[in-house]
N, CA, C and O atoms as a DFTB+ gen file, in Angstrom:
448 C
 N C O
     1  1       0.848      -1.178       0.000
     2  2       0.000       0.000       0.000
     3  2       0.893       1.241       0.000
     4  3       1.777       1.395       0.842
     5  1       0.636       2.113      -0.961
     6  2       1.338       3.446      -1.097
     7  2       0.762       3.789      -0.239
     8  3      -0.258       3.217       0.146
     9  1       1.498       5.324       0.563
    10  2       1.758       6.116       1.749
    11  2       1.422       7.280       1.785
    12  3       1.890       7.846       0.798
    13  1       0.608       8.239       2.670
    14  2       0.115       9.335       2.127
    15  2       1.076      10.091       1.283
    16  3       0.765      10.560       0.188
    17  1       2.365      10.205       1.873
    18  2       3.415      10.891       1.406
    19  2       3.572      10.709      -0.456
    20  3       3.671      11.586      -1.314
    21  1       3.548       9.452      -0.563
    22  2       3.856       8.726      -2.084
    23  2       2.321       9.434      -2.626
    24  3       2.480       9.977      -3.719
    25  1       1.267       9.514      -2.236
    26  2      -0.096       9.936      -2.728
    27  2       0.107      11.327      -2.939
    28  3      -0.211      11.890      -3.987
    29  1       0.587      11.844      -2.049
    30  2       1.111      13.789      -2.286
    31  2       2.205      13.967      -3.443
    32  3       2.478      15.122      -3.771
    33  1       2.901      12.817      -4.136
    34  2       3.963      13.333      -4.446
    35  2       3.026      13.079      -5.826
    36  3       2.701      13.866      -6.715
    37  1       2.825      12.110      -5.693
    38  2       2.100      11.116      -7.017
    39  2       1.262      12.932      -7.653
    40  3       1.215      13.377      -8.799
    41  1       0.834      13.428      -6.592
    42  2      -0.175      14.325      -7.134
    43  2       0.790      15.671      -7.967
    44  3       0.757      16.120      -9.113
    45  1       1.626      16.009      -6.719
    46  2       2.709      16.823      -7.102
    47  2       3.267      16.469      -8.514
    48  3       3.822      17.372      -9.142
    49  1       3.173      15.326      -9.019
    50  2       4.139      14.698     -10.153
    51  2       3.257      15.528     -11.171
    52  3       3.650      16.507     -11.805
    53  1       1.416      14.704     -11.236
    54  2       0.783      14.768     -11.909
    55  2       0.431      16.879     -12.602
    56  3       0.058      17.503     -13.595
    57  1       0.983      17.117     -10.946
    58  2       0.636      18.937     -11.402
    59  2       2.059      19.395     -12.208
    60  3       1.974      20.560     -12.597
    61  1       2.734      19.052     -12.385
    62  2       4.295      19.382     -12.749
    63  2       4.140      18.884     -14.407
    64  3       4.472      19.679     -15.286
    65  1       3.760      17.896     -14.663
    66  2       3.392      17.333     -15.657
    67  2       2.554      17.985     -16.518
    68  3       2.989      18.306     -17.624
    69  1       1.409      18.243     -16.200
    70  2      -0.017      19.596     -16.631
    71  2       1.203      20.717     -16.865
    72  3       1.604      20.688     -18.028
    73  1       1.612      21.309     -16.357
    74  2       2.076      22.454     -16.002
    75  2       3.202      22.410     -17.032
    76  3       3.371      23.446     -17.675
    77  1       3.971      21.407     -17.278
    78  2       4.736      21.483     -18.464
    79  2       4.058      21.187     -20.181
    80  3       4.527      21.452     -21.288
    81  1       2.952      20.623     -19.811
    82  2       1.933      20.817     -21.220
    83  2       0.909      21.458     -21.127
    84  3      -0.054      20.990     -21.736
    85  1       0.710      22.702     -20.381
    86  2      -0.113      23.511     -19.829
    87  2      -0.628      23.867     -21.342
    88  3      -1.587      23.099     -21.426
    89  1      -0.596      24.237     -21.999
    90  2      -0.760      25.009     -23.268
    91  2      -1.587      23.948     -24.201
    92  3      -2.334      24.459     -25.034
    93  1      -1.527      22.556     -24.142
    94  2      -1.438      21.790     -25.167
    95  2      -3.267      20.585     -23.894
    96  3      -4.250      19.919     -24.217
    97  1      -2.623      21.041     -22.573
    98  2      -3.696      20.530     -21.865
    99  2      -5.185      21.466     -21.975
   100  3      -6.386      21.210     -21.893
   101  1      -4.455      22.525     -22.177
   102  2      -5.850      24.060     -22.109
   103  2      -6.256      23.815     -23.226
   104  3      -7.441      23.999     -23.506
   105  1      -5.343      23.334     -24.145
   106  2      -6.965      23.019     -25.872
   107  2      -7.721      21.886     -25.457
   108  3      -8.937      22.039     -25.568
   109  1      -7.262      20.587     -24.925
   110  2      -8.056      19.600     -24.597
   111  2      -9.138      19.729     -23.357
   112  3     -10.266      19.238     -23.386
   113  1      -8.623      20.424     -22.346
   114  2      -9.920      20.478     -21.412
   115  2      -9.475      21.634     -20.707
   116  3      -8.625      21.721     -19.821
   117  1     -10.425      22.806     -21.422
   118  2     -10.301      23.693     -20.787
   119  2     -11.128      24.932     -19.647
   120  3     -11.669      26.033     -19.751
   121  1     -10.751      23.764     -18.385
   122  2     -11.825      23.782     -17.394
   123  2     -11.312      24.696     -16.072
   124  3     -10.139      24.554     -15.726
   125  1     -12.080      25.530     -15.409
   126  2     -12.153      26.217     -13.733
   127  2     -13.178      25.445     -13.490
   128  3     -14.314      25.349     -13.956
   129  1     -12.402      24.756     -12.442
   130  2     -13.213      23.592     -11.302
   131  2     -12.095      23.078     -10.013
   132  3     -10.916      22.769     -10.184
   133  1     -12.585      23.089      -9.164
   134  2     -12.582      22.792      -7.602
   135  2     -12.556      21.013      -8.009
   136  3     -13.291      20.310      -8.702
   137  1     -11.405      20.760      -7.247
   138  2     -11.035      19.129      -7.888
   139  2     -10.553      18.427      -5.960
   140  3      -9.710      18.851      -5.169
   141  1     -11.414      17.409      -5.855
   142  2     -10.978      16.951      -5.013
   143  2     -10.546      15.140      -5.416
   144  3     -11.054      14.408      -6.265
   145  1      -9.174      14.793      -4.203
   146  2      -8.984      13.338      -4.401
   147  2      -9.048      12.762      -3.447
   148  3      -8.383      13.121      -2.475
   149  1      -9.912      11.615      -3.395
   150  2      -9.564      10.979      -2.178
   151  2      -9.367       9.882      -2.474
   152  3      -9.628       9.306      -3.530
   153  1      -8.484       9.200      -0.774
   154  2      -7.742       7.907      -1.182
   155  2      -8.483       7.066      -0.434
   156  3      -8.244       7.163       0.770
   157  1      -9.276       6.297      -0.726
   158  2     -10.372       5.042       0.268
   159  2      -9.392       4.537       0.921
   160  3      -9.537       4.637       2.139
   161  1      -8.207       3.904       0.496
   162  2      -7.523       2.641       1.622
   163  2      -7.013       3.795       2.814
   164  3      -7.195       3.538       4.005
   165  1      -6.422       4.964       2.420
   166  2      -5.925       5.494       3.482
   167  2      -6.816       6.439       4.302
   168  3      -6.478       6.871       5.404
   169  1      -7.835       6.695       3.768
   170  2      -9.090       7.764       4.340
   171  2      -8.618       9.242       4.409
   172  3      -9.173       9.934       5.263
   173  1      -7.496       9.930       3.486
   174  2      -7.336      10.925       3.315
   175  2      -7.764      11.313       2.189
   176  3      -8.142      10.531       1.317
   177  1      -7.753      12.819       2.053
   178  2      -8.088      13.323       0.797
   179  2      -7.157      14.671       0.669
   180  3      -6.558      15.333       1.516
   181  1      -7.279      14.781      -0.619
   182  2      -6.189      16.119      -1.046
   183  2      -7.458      17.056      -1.764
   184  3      -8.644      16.745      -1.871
   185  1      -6.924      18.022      -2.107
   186  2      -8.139      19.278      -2.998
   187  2      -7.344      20.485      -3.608
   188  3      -6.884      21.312      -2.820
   189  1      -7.197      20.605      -4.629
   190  2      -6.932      21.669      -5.418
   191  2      -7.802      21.846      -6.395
   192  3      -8.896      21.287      -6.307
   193  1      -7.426      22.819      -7.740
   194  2      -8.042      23.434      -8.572
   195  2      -7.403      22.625     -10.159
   196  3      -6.346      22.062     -10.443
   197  1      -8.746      22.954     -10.965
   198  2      -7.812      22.327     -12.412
   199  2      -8.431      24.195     -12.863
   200  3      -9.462      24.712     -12.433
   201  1      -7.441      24.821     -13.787
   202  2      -7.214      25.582     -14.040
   203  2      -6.472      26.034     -15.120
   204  3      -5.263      25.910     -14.922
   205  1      -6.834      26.621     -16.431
   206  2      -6.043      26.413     -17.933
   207  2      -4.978      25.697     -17.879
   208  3      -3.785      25.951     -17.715
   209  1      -5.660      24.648     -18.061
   210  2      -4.537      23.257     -17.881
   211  2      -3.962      22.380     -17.070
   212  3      -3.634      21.215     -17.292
   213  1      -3.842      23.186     -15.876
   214  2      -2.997      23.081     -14.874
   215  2      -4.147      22.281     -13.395
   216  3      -5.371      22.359     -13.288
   217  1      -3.307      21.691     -12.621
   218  2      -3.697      21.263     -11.659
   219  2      -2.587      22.533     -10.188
   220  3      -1.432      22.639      -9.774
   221  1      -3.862      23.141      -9.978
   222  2      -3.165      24.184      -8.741
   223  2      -3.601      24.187      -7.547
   224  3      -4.815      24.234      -7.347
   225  1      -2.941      24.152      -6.794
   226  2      -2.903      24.523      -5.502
   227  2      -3.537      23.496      -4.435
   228  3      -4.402      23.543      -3.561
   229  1      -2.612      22.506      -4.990
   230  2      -2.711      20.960      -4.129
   231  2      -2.682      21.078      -2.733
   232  3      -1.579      21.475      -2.358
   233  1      -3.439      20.893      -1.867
   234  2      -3.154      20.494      -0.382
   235  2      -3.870      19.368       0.310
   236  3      -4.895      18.859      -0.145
   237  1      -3.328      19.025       1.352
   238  2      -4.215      18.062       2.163
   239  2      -5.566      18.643       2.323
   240  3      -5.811      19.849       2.338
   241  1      -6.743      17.319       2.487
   242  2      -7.805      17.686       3.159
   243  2      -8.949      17.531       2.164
   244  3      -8.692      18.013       1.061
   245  1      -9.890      17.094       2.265
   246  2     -11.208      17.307       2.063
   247  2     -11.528      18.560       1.428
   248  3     -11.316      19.564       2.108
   249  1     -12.092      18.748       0.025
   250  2     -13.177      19.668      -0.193
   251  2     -14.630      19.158      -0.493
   252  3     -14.917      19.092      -1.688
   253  1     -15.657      18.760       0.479
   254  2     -16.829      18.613       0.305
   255  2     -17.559      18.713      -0.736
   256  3     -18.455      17.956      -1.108
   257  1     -16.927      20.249      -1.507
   258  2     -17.880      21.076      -2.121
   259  2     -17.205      21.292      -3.614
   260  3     -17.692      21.954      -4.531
   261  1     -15.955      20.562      -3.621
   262  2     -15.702      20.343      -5.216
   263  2     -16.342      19.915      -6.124
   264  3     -16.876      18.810      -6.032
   265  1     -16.442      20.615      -7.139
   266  2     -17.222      20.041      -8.373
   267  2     -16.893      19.153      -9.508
   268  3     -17.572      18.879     -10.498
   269  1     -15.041      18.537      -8.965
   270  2     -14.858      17.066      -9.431
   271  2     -14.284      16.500      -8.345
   272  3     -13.384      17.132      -7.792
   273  1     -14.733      15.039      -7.757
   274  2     -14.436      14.495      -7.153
   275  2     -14.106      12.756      -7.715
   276  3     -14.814      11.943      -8.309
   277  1     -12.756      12.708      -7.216
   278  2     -12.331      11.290      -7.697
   279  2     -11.691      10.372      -6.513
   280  3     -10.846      10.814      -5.734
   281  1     -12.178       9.083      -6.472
   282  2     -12.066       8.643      -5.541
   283  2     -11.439       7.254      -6.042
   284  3     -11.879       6.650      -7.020
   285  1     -10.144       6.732      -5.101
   286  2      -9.383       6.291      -5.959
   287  2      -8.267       5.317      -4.305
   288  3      -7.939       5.777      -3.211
   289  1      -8.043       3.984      -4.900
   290  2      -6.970       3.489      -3.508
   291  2      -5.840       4.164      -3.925
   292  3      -5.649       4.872      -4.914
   293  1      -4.887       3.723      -2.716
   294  2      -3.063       5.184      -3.149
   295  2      -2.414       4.202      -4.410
   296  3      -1.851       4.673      -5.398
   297  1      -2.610       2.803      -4.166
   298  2      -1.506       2.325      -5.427
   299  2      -2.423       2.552      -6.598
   300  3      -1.887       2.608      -7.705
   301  1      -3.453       2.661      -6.531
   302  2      -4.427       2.739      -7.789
   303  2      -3.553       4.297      -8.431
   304  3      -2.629       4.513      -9.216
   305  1      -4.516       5.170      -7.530
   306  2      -3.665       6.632      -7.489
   307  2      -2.034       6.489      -8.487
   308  3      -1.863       6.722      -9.683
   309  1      -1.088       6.051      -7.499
   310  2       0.337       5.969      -8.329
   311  2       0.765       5.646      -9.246
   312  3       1.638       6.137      -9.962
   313  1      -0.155       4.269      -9.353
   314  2       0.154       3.500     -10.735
   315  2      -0.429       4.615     -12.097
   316  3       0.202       4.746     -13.146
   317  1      -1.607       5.262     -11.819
   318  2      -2.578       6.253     -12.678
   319  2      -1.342       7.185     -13.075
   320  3      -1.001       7.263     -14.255
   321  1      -0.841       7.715     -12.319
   322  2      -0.128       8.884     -12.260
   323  2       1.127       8.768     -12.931
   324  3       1.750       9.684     -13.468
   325  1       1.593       7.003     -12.819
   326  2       3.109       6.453     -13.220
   327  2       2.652       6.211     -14.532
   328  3       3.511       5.980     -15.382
   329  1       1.023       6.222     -14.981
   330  2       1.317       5.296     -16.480
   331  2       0.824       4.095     -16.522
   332  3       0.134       3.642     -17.435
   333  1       1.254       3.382     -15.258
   334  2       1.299       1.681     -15.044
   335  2      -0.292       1.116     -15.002
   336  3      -0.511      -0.094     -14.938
   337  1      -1.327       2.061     -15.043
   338  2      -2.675       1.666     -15.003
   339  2      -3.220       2.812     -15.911
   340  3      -3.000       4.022     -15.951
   341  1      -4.193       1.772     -16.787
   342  2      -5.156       2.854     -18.001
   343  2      -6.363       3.364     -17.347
   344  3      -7.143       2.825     -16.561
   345  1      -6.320       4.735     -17.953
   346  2      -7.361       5.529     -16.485
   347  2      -8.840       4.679     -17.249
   348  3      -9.801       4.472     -16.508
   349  1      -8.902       4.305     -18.491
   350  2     -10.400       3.546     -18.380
   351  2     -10.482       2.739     -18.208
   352  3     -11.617       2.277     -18.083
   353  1      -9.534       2.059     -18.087
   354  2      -9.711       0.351     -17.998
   355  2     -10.334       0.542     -16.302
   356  3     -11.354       0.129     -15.750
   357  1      -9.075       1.439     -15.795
   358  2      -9.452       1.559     -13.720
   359  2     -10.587       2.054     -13.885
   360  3     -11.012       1.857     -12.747
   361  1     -11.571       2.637     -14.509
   362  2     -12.945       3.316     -14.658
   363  2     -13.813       2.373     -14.802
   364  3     -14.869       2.246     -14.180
   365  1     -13.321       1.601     -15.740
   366  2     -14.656       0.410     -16.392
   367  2     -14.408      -0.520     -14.952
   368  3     -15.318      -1.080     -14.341
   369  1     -13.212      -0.538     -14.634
   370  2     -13.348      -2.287     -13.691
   371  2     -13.554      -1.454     -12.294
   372  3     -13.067      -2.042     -11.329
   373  1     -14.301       0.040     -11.941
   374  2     -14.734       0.646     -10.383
   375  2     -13.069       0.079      -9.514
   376  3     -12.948      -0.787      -8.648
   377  1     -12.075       0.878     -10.101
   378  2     -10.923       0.970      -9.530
   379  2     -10.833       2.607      -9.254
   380  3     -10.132       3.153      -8.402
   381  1     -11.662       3.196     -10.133
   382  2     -11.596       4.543     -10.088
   383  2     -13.270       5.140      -9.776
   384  3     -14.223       4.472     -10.178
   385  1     -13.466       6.368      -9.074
   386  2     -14.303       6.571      -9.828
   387  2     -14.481       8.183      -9.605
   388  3     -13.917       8.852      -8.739
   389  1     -15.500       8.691     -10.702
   390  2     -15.455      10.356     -10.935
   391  2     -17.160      10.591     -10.778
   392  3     -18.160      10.178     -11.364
   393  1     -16.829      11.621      -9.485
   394  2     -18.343      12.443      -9.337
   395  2     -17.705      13.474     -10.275
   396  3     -16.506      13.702     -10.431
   397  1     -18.919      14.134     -10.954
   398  2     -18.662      16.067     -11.798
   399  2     -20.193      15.320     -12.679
   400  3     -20.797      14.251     -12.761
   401  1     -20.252      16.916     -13.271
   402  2     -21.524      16.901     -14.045
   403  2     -21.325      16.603     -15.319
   404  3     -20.434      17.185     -15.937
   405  1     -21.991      15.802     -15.826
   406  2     -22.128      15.308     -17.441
   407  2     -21.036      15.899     -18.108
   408  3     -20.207      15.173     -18.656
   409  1     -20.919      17.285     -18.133
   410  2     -20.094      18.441     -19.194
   411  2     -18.785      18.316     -18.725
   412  3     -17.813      18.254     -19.477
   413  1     -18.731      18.280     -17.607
   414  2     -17.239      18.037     -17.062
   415  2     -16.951      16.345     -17.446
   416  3     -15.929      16.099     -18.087
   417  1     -17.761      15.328     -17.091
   418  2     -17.079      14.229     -17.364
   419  2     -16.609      14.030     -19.130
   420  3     -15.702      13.441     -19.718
   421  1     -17.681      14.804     -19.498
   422  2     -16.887      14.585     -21.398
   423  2     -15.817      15.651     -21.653
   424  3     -15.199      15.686     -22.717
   425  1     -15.625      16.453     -20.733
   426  2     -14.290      17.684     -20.935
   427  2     -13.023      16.819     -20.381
   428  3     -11.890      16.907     -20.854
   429  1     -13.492      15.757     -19.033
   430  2     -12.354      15.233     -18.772
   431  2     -12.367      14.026     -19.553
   432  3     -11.210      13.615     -19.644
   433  1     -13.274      13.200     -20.222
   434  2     -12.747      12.604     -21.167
   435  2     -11.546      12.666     -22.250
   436  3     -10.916      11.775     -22.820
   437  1     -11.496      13.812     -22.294
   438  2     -10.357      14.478     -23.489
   439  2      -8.835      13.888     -22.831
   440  3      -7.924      13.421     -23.516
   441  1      -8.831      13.995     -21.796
   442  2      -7.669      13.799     -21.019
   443  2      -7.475      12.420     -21.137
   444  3      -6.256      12.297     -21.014
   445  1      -8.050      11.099     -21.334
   446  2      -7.789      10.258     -21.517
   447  2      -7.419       9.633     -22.485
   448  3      -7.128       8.442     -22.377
């Protein structure tokens, strides 16, 4: 089982990543939304923003009131983040899963 720490970095990776195809992520989904993650095996959650492209302003904690929420175990999480797992395959087999509204789930479709 990955470690909250490995789950923060995993995320950190994933915003560094956006952020270096920031430009090329903002034609594919170009969304302002309140993004929360949580990790079931460990019962934490993280919450930042997706933002022209970018994933900003990652921190610990719960946002209730985000308008994407993905809920996800930490190796599920890492492996997503490493590559090592296809985000639909973890979708189709409920390894993953995404609360947001209709418009957002086909904006984040693009990303896959």
């Amino acid at each position: 089982m990955a470690t909250v720490q490995d789950c923060r970095q995993a995320l950190d990776d994933l915003a560094k990543r956006l952020a270096a195809n920031a430009e090329d992520a903002r034609k594919r989904i170009n969304l302002e939304r309140t993004l929360a993650c949580r990790i079931s095996d460990l019962g934490v959650a993280f919450h930042g923003r997706l933002a022209d492209g970018q994933l900003l302003d990652v921190v610990d904690g719960d946002d209730p009131q985000a308008k994407i929420a993905l809920t996800t175990t930490s190796d599920d999480l890492v492996a997503l983040v490493r590559g090592e797992l296809d985000f639909a395959r973890a979708l189709g087999a409920r390894r993953v899963s995404i609360s947001a509204s209709p418009f957002d789930l086909i904006k984040l479709r693009k990303l896959i």
